[in-house]
Each structure stands twice: as C-alpha cells, then as structure tokens.
N, C-alpha and C positions, 0 to 999 in steps of 0.2 A: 507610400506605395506609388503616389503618383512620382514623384521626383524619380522612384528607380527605375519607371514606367518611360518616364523622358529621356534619363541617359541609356536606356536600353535600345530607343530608337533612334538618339542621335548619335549614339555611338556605332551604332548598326549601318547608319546612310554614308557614316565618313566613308568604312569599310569598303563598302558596294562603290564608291565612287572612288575609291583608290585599285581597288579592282580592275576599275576601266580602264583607268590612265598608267598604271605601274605594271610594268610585265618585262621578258624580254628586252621589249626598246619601250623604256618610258616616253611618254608624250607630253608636253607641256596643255593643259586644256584651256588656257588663255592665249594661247600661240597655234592654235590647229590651220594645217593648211590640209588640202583638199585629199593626200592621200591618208592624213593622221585621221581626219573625218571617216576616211572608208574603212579604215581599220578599225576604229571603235566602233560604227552601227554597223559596221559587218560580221565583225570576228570577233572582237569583245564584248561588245553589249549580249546579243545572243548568249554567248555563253557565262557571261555573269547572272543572265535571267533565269538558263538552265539550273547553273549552281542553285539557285537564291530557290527557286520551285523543288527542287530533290531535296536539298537541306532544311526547306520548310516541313515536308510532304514527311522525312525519315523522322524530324525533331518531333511533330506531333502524333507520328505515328506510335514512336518509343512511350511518350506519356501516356496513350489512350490504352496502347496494349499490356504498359506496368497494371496499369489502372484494371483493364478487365480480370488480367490472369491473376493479382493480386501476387505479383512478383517481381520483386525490382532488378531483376540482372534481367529480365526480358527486352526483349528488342526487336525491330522488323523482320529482321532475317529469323528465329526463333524455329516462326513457322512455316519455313522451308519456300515461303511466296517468291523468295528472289531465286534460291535454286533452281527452282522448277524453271521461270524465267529466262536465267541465266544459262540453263543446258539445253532449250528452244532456241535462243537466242545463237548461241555458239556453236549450235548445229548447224544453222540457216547462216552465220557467217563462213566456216570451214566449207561447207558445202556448195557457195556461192553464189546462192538464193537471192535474188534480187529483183524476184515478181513487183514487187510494192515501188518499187525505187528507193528511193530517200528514206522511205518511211518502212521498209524492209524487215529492218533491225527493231525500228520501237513497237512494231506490229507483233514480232512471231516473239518479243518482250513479254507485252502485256499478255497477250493470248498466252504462252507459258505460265503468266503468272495467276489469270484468272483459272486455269488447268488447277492450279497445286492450291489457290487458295478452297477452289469449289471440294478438293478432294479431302483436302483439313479440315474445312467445316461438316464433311459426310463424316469422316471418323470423330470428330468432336463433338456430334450432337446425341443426345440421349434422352429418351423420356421428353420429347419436346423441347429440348432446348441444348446449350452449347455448357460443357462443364469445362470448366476451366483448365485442369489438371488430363483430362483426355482430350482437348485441344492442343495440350501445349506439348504433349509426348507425340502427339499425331505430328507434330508440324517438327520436333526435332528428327523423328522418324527418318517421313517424307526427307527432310533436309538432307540427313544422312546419305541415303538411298537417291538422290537428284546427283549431290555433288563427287559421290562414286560414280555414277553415271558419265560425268563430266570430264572427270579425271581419264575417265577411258575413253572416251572418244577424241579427249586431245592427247591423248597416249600414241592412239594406233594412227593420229592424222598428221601428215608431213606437207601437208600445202601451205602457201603462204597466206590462205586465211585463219593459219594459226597463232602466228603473231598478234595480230586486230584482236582476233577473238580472247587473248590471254590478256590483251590491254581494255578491253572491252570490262572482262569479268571484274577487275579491280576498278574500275570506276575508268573511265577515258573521256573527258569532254570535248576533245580536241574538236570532236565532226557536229563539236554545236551549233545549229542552223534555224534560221527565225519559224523555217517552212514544221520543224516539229515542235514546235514550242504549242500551238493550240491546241494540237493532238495530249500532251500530257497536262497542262494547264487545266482543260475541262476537265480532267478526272481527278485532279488534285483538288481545286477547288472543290469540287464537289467532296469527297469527303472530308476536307477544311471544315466543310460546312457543316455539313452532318455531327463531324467530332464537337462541333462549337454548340451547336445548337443541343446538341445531348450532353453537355458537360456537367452540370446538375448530375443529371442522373449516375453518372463516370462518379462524381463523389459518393454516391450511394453505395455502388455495388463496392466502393474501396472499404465500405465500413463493414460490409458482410451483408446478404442474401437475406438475413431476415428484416437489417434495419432496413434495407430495401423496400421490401415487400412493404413495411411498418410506414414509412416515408411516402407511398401509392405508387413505387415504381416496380414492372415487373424484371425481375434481373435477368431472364432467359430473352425476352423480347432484346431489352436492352444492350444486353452481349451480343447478339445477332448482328442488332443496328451498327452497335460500334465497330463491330468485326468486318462488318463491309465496309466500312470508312477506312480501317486501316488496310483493308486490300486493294481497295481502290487505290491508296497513296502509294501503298506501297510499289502493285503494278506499274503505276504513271515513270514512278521515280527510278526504278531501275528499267524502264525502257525507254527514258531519257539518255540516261549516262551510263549504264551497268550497275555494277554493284560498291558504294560505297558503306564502308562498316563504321560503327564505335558511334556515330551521329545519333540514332539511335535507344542507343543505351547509356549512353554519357548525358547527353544536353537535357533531359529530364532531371538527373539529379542536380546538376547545376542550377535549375530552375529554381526545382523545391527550395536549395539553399538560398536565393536571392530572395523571393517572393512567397514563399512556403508552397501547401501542399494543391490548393484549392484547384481543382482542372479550370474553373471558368476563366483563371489568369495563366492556370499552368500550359496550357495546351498552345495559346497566341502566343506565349513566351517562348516556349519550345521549339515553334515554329519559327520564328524571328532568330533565334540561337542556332538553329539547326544550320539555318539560310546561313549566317554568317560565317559557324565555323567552316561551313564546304567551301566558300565564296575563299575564305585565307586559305585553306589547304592548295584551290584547286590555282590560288598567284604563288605557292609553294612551290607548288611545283610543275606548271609554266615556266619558272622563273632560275630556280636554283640552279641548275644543269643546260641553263640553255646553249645550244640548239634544240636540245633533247628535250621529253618532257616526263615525268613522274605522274603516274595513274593517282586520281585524287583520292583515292581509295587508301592508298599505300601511308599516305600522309596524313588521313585522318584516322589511321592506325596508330603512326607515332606521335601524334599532338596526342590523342587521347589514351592512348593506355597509359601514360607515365602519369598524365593525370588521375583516371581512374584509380587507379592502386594509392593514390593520394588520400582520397576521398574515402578510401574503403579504408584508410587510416581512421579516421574522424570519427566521433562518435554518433551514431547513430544517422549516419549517413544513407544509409539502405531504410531507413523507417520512410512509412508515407505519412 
C-alpha cells in the first residue's frame, strides 16, 4: 500500500510540473529568462493550482457522495449543485454583471450553488434526517429543471456574453487568476477536511444504516455532515472554472481498483486523481488546437467515457 501510495504522488508531481512547463510554447525550466518567469507565476502556475483544487474538490466529492447515496454511477453534478450554479453564473455573465469585479463569476457561482444545494437538502430530508433515494431524485429533478432553465436563457440571448458563458459552462480555466484562488481554496479545504475527518464513519453508512447505528454512528447526522462537505466542494469548484464532468464519477472507481474500497485512503486518493486528471485534460486542450483552446470539460469527457465503459466491462467494477 505504501509503495502504491508513493508512486501515486510521484507520479502526480511529475504531472503538475510538466503542466507548468509544456503548453502552447513549451519552456525550458533550467533556461527561464524573465519573460518564461512571468508566464509560468502568472499564467500557468495559477491555473495548474485551479485545475489541481477542482480536480481534488470533484475527485473526493464523487467518493463521499457514492458513499452516502450508496450508489456507484453518482457524481457531483447528480444533485443538480452545479446546475443551479452554472444558470446564476451564465445569467450574470450574458447579462454583464460585474458588481464584484474579478470575483463576479465565482461569487453569483457559489451563491447559485449554495441556492440548489440548500433546496436538495429541504426536498431530501425526512423524519430528521437526509434519505438517500429522496436526495438523489431531488437533485436529478432540480438538475433537470436548472439546466432547461439554462438552455433558454442562452436560446433567447444573442450578446457576446454568450460565448464566455457557453465556454464557462464546459469547464474554461483560461481567466485563472491567483486573486480567486483563496476565495475557492478556503471552501474546498474545508470540506477536504470535513470528508477526511468523517471517513470512518463514510465506511459505515456504505455497509448499511443499521451496521451504522450498530458501529455508534448516527447515519442521519452523518449524511448531513458529509452532504455539506460535498456542497461546499462542489460550489468552490465550479465557481472556479465552471462545470467540468466524468472527474467525478470516474476517479473513484479507479481508486477502489488501486487501493480498494476503504474512504480513509479512498477519499486522499481521489482527491490526488481528480487534481491530476483535470491538470492533463486542462494541457489537452491549452495545447492540442493551439491558438485556440478546448473547454477542460470537453476533454474530461473523452479521456473518461471510453474509459468508463471499460470499467463497466470488468467484473464487479460497480461493487463498493
């Protein structure tokens, strides 16, 4: 365990640090002269740290929320947190909102998404506590009903904040900037932490409500707790960069398959997987079309489905 523990983080930093240096114009990092300097801690560092924070925040979000719903194709997006987000978001770009400044976008974000998660968790609670199966239809709902939402107001809108805002929705890190990195870093950590600290109990309610109970943990309290950890991440991470998919729902099962099921290692690993593959997607496509560039969204679409449909090959690949 420890060995796979090692090449998961040495392999993780090569990544991140070929990130920096390989893009559009590769740079040599033993040769930098003072513009290749301003270009990596201006324009690439920032936005490797964005990737690395949303691909952490989505990877452990997908493990805590398999975990809760006790359902393996579950994923951030499920319960509709990023729609809601995403149609606040794409309203205040079209519309040309820009009270906040800089911080504009990840502001009417998070507030979007603390909107959809607060309204998921009113339809998912019952008897005291959050039921699983009426959380998870609440937030497909919701999802549904946001991202109709969305489709029409970029239907009937022809200004050129329609553009941004469609490159926005699929994930866009282009506008990655140091000045928003604190703004979503504090709410990601903090439910980082949250998830970590309750991952114990994450292995309990996967065995079922009673071993729970049996175990001294309450599983209504529990799903609450962890329910805010994945809204918090989830909010942080699409008011970073918008909405990237498959991260998710993918990089948990690839965990389980390295490391098995256990959250206390599944949840750091996820987190670590998540960061990486957004971190490749997002030198994808920077890189492939350049001048141009490919929403990181788009690209952790087709790294991950071909794989996914792989996986669902495999025998017992969906078991926790």
């Amino acid at each position: 365990m420890k060995l796979k523990l090692t090449i998961i983080l040495f392999t993780s930093f090569i990544i991140f640090v070929i990130a920096l240096f390989i893009g559009p114009k590769p740079i040599n990092p033993f040769g930098l002269n003072e513009m290749d300097r301003q270009i990596v801690i201006s324009i690439r560092l920032p936005r490797v740290v964005i990737s690395v924070l949303m691909g952490m925040a989505l990877g452990a979000s997908g493990a805590v929320l398999q975990g809760i719903l006790r359902n393996p194709l579950a994923d951030p997006y499920i319960l509709g947190i990023s729609s809601g987000a995403a149609l606040i978001a794409a309203a205040g770009i079209i519309a040309g909102v820009t009270f906040f400044g800089i911080f504009t976008i990840p502001v009417l974000a998070f507030c979007g998404a603390l909107f959809s998660g607060i309204f998921v968790g009113a339809m998912g609670w019952k008897r005291g506590g959050f039921w699983p199966d009426r959380l998870l239809l609440a937030g497909v709902g919701l999802g549904f009903l946001f991202s109709a939402l969305l489709m029409l107001l970029m239907s009937i809108s022809s200004n050129e904040g329609l553009k941004r805002a469609t490159l926005w929705i699929f994930g866009d890190l282009s506008l990655a900037d140091w000045s928003i990195i604190p703004f979503g870093c504090m709410f990601i950590t903090a439910g980082l932490g949250i998830s970590f600290y309750r991952a114990k109990a994450l292995n309990s309610l996967i065995l079922g409500d009673d071993l729970s109970h049996s175990l001294g943990f309450s599983p209504r309290k529990e799903r609450f707790i962890l329910f805010v950890s994945v809204g918090l991440m989830t909010a942080a991470s699409v008011s970073l960069g918008g909405m990237i998919g498959f991260i998710g729902l993918l990089i948990p099962h690839i965990g389980r398959f390295i490391i098995g099921s256990d959250s206390r290692m599944l949840i750091p690993v996820s987190a670590i997987g998540g960061g990486v593959l957004l971190c490749i997607a997002d030198l994808i496509g920077k890189s492939v079309v350049s001048p141009m560039e490919l929403p990181a969204g788009i690209i952790t679409a087709i790294l991950g489905a071909p794989y996914f449909l792989y996986l669902l090959r495999r025998k017992d690949v969906l078991s926790f």
